[in-house]
N, C-alpha and C positions, 0 to 999 in steps of 0.2 A: 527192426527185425521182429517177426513173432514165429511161433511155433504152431503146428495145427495138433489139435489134441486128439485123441482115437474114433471120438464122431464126428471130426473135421472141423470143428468150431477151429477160431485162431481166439488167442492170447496175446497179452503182452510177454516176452522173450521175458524178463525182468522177472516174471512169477504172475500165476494166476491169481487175482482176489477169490476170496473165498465165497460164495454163494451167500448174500445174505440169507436166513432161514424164514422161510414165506410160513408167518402166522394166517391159520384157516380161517377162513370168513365166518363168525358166528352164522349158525342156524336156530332154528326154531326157538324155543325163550329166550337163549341166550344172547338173543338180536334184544333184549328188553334191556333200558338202560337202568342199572342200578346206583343210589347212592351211595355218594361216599364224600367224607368231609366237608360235609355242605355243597358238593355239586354230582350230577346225572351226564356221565359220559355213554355218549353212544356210539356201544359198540358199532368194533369194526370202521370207525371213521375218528378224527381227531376234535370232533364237538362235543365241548363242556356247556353242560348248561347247571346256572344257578337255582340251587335248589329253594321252591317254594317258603316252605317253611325255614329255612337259614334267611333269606330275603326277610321274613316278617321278623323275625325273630332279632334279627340286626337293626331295621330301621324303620320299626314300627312303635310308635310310645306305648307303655304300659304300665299309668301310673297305676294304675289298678294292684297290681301284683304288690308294690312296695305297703301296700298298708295291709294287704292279703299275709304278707309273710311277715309284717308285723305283729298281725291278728293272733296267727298263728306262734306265734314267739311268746307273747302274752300268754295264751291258752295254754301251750305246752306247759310253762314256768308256773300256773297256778296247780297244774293239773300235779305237776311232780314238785311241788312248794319242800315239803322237807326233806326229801333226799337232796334238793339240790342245795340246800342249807346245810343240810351234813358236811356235803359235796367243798363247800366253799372252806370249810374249817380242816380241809384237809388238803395238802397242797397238789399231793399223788394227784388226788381224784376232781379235783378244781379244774382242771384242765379237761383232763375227758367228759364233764360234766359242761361244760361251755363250750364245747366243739358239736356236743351230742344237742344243744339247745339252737344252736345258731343253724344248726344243718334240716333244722326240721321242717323246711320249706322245700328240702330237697326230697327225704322221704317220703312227703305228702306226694310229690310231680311223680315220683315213682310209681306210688300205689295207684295214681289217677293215669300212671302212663299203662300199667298192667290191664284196669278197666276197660282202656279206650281199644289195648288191642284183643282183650275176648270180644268187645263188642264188636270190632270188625271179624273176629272171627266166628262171630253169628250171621252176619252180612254174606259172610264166605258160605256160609254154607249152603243158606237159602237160596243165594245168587247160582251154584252149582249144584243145586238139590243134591247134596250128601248130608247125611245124617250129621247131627250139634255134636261138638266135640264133646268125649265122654267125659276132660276133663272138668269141661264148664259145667256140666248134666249132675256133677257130683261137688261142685262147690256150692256150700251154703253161703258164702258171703254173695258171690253169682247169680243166685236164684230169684232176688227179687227183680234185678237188673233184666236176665233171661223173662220172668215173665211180661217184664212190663214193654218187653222190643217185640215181644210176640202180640199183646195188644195193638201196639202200633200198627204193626204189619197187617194185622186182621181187621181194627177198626176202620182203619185208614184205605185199605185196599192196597195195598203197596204190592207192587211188582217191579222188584229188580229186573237191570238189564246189565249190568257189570257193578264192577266190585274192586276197587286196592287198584286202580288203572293208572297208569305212566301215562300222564300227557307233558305234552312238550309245546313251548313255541318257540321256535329256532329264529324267528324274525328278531325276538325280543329278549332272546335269551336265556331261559328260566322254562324250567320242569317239576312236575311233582306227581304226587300219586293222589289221588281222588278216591274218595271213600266210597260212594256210589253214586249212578244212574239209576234214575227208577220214573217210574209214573205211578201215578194216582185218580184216579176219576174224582175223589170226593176231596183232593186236595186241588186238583186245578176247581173244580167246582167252586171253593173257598174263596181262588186267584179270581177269578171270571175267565178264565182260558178255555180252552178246547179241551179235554178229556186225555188227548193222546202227548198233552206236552209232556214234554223230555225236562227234569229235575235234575239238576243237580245236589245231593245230599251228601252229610255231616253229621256225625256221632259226638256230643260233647257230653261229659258225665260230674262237671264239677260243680261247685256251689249246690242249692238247693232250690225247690220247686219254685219257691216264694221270693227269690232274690237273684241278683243274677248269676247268670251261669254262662252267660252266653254275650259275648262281645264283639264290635264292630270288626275285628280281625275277621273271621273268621268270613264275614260278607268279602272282605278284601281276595282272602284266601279263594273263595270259591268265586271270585270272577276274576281271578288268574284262571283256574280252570277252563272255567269257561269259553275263554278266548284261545284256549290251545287252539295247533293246529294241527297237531297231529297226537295220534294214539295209539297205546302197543297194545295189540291182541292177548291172550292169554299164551296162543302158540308164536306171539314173534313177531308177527303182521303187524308194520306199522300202515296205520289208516287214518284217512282224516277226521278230526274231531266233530261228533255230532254234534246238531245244533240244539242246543241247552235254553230255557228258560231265564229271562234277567233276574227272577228271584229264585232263590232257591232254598232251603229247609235244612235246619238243623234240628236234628233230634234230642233236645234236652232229655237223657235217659239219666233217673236216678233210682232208687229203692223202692222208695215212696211215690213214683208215677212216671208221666212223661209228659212233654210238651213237646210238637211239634212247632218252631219258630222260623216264619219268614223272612229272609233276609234280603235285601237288593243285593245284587253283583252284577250291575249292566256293567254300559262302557265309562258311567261316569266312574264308577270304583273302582273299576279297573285301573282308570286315569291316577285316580288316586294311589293305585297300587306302585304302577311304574315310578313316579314320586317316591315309593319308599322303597323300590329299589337304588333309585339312584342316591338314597340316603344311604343306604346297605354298603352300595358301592365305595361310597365315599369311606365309612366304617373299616373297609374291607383291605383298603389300600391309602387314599389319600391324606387321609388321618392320622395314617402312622410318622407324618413328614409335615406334618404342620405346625407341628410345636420345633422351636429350636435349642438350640445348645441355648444359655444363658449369658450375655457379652461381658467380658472382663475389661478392666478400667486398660489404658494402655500402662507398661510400666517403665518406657524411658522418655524422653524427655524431646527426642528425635519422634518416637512413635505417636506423642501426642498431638506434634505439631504437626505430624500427616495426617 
């Protein structure tokens, strides 16, 4: 039996279910997928993709880092030698003094994570010809950094074409944001390319001029890029990924000068990338179920002899 309602629809006699409430199709940015928790859901649809940097970050080796926060573990503990001497002879303060020494690889990632985003927020500007942010214009720790990215861009000839870009490959699963697109006449000149190649670029600002700063990750990272396939607009528009050069350029920016560094990210690194995906993966999930409980002896005498 059903009931007809006052615009003639019918129902079930039993009660009408209630209307689920129809969520609005994102529009314009809001069609850009953003991170969150290590993955880039795109809107309006039920695909998660794993995000770039969580992918390296899980299942990329970096013995580098373990002697780097050593270094700096050492350097800190000479640099504050008798306070932290004090520190020891007093138990209060023994503790926050040994929490405040071990965390100082963390502080460092911070202050170099503050760096790395004025420096894309120079990137931003130039890419949308708006005026350098007033903040950065009045920091003096900023100033040597700001003039030496202005070098770059003037020596080099650089002309951005985007900036901070969500690309995605949904074949493969995995998304990130790309620091920029640009070209160069006197940097393809360098490659032996054509003038008009499409770069893909990277802002790194740690280590120093003379040592490195700059590591095979990041070759990896940008030929994940590379191979996206598709790209969100600034307004929303997703498009397919332009086609990018197999090397691409990191900008060693530091105080004291710059380098610009060539790095591959063809398809073999790529190759290599998906590999540390699937390590990622494994990290992620599989891992957590490969160790087992520990077997206990049987304890009766029935039990042993099954």
């Amino acid at each position: 039996m059903t009931q007809t309602t006052e615009a003639g629809a019918t129902a079930p006699a039993a009660g009408r279910r209630r209307a689920k409430k129809q969520t609005p199709a994102p529009t314009g940015p809001d069609r850009i997928p953003r991170p969150s928790q290590g993955w880039y859901r795109v809107p309006g649809t039920d695909t998660k993709l794993r995000r770039v940097t969580t992918i390296l970050s899980q299942g990329f080796p970096k013995p580098q880092l373990v002697f780097w926060a050593a270094n700096l573990t050492a350097a800190d503990a000479f640099a504050t030698l008798p306070a932290l001497v004090a520190a020891s002879l007093r138990p209060a303060e023994k503790e926050a003094a040994y929490d405040w020494l071990r965390k100082g690889h963390v502080r460092k990632k911070e202050e170099r994570g503050d760096l790395g985003t004025a420096a894309h927020d120079l990137v931003e500007a130039h890419v949308l010809g708006t005026p350098l942010p007033e903040e950065l214009l009045s920091d003096a720790e900023m100033a040597p950094y700001l003039d030496n990215f202005l070098r770059f861009i003037n020596e080099w000839e650089i002309e951005f074409e985007a900036s901070e870009m969500v690309v995605g490959n949904l074949t493969d699963g995995w998304a990130g944001k790309l620091d920029y697109l640009f070209r160069s006449r006197l940097i393809a000149a360098a490659l032996k390319v054509p003038a008009t190649t499409l770069f893909v670029g990277d802002t790194k600002t740690g280590g120093e001029l003379d040592e490195k700063g700059v590591y095979p990750e990041a070759g990896a990272q940008m030929a994940a890029y590379r191979r996206a396939e598709v790209a969100w607009l600034r307004d929303g528009t997703q498009v397919p990924m332009p086609k990018v050069h197999d090397v691409g350029i990191v900008l060693h920016l530091r105080p004291e000068g710059y380098r610009p560094m060539p790095l591959k990210c063809g398809d073999d690194v790529y190759e290599a990338f998906l590999h540390v995906q699937q390590v990622a993966e494994f990290q992620r999930s599989l891992a957590k179920s490969v160790v087992g409980e520990a077997l206990t002896l049987p304890t009766t005498a029935e039990e042993r002899a099954a």
